[in-house]
N, C-alpha and C positions, 0 to 999 in steps of 0.2 A: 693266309696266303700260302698257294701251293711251295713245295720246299726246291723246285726247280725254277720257281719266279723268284723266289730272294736270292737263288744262288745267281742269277741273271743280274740282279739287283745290288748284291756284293761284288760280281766281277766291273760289272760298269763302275762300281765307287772307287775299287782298286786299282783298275785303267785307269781312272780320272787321278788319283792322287799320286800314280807313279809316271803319269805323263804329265800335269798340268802343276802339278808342286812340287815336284823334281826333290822330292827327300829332303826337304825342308821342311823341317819341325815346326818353324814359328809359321808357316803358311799353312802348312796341314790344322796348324790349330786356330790361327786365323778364319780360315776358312769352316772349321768346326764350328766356329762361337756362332758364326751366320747361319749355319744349320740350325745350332743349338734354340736361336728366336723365333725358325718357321714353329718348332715344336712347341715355345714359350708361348706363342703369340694364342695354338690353336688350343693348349692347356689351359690358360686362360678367358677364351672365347667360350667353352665348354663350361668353365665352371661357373662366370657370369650365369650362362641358360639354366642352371640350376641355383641361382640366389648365393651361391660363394664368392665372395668378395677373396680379390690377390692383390698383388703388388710387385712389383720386379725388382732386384735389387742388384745396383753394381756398385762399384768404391770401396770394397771390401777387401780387407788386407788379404792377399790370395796365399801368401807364406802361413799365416796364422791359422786360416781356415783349413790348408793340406794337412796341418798339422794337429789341428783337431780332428779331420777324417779319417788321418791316418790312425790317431790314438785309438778314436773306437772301431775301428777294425772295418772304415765302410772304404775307406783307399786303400788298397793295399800294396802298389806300387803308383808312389807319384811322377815318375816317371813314364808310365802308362798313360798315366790317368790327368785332367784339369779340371776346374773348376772355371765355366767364362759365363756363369752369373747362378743368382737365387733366385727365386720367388717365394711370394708368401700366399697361404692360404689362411681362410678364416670366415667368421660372421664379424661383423661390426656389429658394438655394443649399441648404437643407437640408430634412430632411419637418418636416412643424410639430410633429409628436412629443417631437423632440429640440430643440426650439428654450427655451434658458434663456433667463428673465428674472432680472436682479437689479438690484435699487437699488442707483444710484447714490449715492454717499456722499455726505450733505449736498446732493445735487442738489435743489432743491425748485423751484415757480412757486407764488406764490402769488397769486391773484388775488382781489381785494373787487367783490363786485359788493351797491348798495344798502345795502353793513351786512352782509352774509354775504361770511362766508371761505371759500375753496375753498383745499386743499394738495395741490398732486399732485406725488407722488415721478414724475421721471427716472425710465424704465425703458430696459435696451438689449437687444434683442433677439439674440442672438448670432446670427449666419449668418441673420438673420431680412431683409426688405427694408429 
């Protein structure tokens, strides 16, 4: 990309988040993580066409994770910087053909939410990720 089209490309993002999220941190970053999925999404869609299997990950302790990034020297101000998700890359051990599920025995979650109950049986994937 020419260096006077990203600079076009950086003023439009700078107008956008000094007008449309008025210096609000939790919107700047709200609005970040929604960014951060078009790129999840097309990182994923790529490595599918070439036979890598991924996986998305959220519900990660986000304090525990800064704090491991920070240690090995890949955050270097958390303050700067978030974490609003993972992915995983890889090959799966076996073709998804042969991959059994069975319930686990008595493994349940059950969760209420408002007055409805949800039950979802534990499943383990054998050779699966």
């Amino acid at each position: 990309m020419p260096e006077e089209v990203m600079q076009d490309h950086l003023g439009f993002y700078k107008f956008f988040v000094e007008t449309e999220l008025e210096d609000n941190d939790r919107l700047v970053f709200e609005w970040s993580i929604k960014q951060t999925y078009i790129a999840l999404g097309n990182m994923m869609t790529a490595a599918a066409q070439i036979d890598i299997d991924s996986c998305p990950i959220e519900g990660f302790d986000k304090k525990q994770l800064t704090s491991i990034l920070q240690n090995e020297g890949i955050i270097k101000n958390a303050n700067d910087f978030g974490v609003s998700c993972m992915v995983a890359f890889g090959y799966r051990q076996t073709d998804p053909d042969k991959i059994s599920m069975k319930l686990l025995s008595g493994a349940k979650l059950k969760i209420s939410i408002r007055g409805h109950v949800l039950i979802i049986g534990w499943m383990s994937l054998s050779g699966g990720c």
